[in-house]
MIVO-663363 format. One record per residue: x, y, z of N, C-alpha, C in turn. Coordinates in steps of 0.1 Angstrom, whole numbers, plus 5000, padded with zeros to 4 digits. Each point is the difference from the previous one (the first is absolute). Layout:
N
XYZXYZXYZ
...
***
This chain:
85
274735171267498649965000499649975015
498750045003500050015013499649875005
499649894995499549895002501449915008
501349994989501349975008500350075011
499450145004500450045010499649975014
498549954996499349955012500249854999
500549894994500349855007500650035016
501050065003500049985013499249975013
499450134998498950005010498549904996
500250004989498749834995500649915001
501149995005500249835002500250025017
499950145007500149965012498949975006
498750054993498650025000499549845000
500249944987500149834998500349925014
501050045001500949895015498950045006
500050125003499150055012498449904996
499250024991499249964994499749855003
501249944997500249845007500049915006
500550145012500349945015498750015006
499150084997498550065004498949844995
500250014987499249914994500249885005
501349935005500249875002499150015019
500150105002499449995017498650054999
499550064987498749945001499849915001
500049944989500149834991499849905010
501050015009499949885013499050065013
499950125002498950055004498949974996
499550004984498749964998499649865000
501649935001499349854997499649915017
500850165009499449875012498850035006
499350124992498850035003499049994991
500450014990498849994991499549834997
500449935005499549884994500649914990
500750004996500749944987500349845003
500349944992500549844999501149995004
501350074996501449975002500550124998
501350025004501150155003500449975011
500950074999501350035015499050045009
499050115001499650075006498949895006
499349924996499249905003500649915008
501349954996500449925009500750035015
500150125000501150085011498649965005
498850065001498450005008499849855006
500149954991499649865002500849935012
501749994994500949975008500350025018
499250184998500250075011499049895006
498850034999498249945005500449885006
501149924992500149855009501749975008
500150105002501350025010501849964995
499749994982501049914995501350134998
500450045008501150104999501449924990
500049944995501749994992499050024987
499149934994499250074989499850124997
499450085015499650114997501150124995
501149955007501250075000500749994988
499749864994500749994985499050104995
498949974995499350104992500650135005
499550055010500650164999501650044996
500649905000501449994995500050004982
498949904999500350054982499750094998
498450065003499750164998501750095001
500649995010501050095001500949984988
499949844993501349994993499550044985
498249945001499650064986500050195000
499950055011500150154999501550044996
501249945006501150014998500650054984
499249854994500649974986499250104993
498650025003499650104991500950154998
500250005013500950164999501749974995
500449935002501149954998499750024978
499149944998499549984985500150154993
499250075007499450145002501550104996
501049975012501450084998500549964987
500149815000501250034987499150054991
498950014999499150024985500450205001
499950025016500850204993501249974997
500749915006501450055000500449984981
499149864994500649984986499150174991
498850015002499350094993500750165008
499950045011500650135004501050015003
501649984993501049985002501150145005
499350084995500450154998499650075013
498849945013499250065012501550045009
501249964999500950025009500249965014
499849904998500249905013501349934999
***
C-alpha cells in the first residue's frame, strides 16, 4: 500500500514542518503585537537591557523546539519501525 510506503518521508516533512512553524510562531509574537509568548518577551526583555531573562527565554524556545523534535522521532521511530535506521 503506498500510503505505508510514504510515512518516512511524512514524518520527515512533519519535523521539518515543526521546526519552521515554531520560528514563525516566536517571530510573529515579537512583532505582531500579542499579550504574552516567548517571542514577546525575548522583545521586551531585549528593549530594557535585562540579558539573563532574555537569554532564559531564547533558551526555552531551544528547549521547547528540542522536545518537539525529540516527540516528533520517537512518534516515527514507534509508528515507522521498518524505515531502517
Amino acid at each position: 500500500m503506498l500510503f505505508w510506503e510514504s510515512l518516512p518521508q511524512t514524518f520527515i516533512g512533519l519535523r521539518t514542518g515543526i521546526s519552521i512553524a515554531l520560528v514563525m510562531v516566536i517571530v510573529a509574537e515579537m512583532f505582531i503585537g500579542t499579550e504574552s509568548g516567548l517571542g514577546k518577551r525575548i522583545i521586551e526583555t531585549q528593549q530594557v537591557l535585562n540579558v539573563k531573562d532574555m537569554y532564559a527565554s531564547v533558551l526555552m524556545t531551544r528547549v521547547l523546539g528540542y522536545c518537539l523534535n525529540m516527540l516528533f522521532r520517537f512518534s516515527e521511530k514507534r509508528i515507522v519501525h521498518w524505515s531502517g535506521r
